[in-house]
N, C-alpha and C positions, 0 to 999 in steps of 0.2 A: 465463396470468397469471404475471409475474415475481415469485417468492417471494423471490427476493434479491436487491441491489444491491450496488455498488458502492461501497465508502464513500473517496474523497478524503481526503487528509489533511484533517483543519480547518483555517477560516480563521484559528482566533485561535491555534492551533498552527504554520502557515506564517508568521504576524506574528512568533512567539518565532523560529522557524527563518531567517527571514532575519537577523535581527540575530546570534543567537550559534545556533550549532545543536547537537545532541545529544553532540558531542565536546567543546563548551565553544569553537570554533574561529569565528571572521566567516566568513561567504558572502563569497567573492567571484564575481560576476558575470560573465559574458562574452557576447559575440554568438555566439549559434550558427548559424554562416555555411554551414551542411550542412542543418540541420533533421534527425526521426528519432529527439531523446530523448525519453522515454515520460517526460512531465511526472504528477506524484502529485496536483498539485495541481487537474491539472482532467480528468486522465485520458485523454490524447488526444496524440498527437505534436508535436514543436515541430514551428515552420515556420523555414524560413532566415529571418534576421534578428532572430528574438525572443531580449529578455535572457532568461537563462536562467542557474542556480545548480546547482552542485550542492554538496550539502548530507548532513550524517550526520543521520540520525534513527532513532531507536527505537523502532520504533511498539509493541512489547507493554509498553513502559514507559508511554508517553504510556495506551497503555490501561488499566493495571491505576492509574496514578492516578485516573484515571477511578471504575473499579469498586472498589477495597483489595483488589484481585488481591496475591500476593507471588512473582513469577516467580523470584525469585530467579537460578540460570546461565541461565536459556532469556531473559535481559533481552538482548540484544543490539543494536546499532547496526549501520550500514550506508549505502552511498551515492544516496542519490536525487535529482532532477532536480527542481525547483519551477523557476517562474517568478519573475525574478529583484524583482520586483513584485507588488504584488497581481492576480489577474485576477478574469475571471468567473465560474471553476468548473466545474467537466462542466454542459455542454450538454444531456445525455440522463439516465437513469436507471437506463441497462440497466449489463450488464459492459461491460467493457475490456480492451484487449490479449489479446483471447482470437486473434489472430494467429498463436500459435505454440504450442507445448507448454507447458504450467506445470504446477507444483505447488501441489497445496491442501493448506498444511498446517493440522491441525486443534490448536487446544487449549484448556485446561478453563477454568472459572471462576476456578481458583486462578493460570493463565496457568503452563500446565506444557502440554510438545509431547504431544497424544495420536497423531502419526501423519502421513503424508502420505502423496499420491496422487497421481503424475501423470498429466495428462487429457490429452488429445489438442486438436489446435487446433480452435479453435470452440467450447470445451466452453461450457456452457449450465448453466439451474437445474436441470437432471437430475443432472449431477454433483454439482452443491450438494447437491441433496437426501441423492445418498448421503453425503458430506461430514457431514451436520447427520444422519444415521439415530440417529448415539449419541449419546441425552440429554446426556449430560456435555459432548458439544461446544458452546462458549460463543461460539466464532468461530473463522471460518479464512482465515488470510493466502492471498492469489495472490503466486506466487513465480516467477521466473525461472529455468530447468533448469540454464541455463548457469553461474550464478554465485550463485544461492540469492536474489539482490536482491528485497525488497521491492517489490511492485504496489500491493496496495492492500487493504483488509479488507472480510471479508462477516460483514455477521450475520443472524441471522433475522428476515423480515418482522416 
């Protein structure tokens, strides 16, 4: 049984990200005429032909309004891939982009870094679990090896 998911950007946070996004800058759109960007928004690769944005976003900020987290330095921004419209969403429920090596970084309630761990390709809720073993862990980003980029967030069932 899957103890953890994958969590998508939100829809009503892809709504604000299209019009102005996390640097204060407009999305501008293009055709991606290659296909292969890892879209956030529904967790699954473009195809050739779909609009596509890319976009700065902050997810531990978006999160900590959420909860009155105060990350404080660990606030950061970054470049991600949405569709340059609304879509459907992930299809499925499982993870994402477990294709290659990532990082699970973990941090606390107060939205401060307790750590990371890079998994190997494939990785599954086994590695979550070690990920979530220390209480204090509140969530943990999937990250990209190669350049730290934001994937997408796991919390606990």
């Amino acid at each position: 049984m899957t103890m953890y998911t994958a969590r998508p950007i939100a829809a009503e946070v892809l709504k604000d990200l299209r019009t102005t996004d996390d640097a204060g800058r407009a999305p501008s759109a293009i055709t991606d005429d290659e296909g292969g960007a890892p879209l956030r928004c529904c967790l699954r690769h473009s195809e050739p032909g779909e609009r596509i944005a890319l976009v700065s976003y902050a997810p531990l900020r978006r999160w900590a309004s959420e909860t009155g987290a105060e990350p404080g330095p660990y606030d950061e921004q970054g470049p991600v891939f949405i569709h340059a419209e609304e879509c459907a969403g992930p299809q499925g429920d499982g993870l994402a982009f477990t294709n290659a090596h990532r990082v699970l970084r973990r941090y606390s309630a107060e939205g401060h870094i307790l750590g990371g761990r890079l998994v190997e390709e494939g990785f599954g809720d086994e590695d979550l679990r070690k990920a979530f073993d220390d209480p204090s862990v509140a969530l943990v980003h999937v990250r990209a090896v190669e350049y730290g980029c934001f994937y997408y967030e796991v919390r606990r069932a």
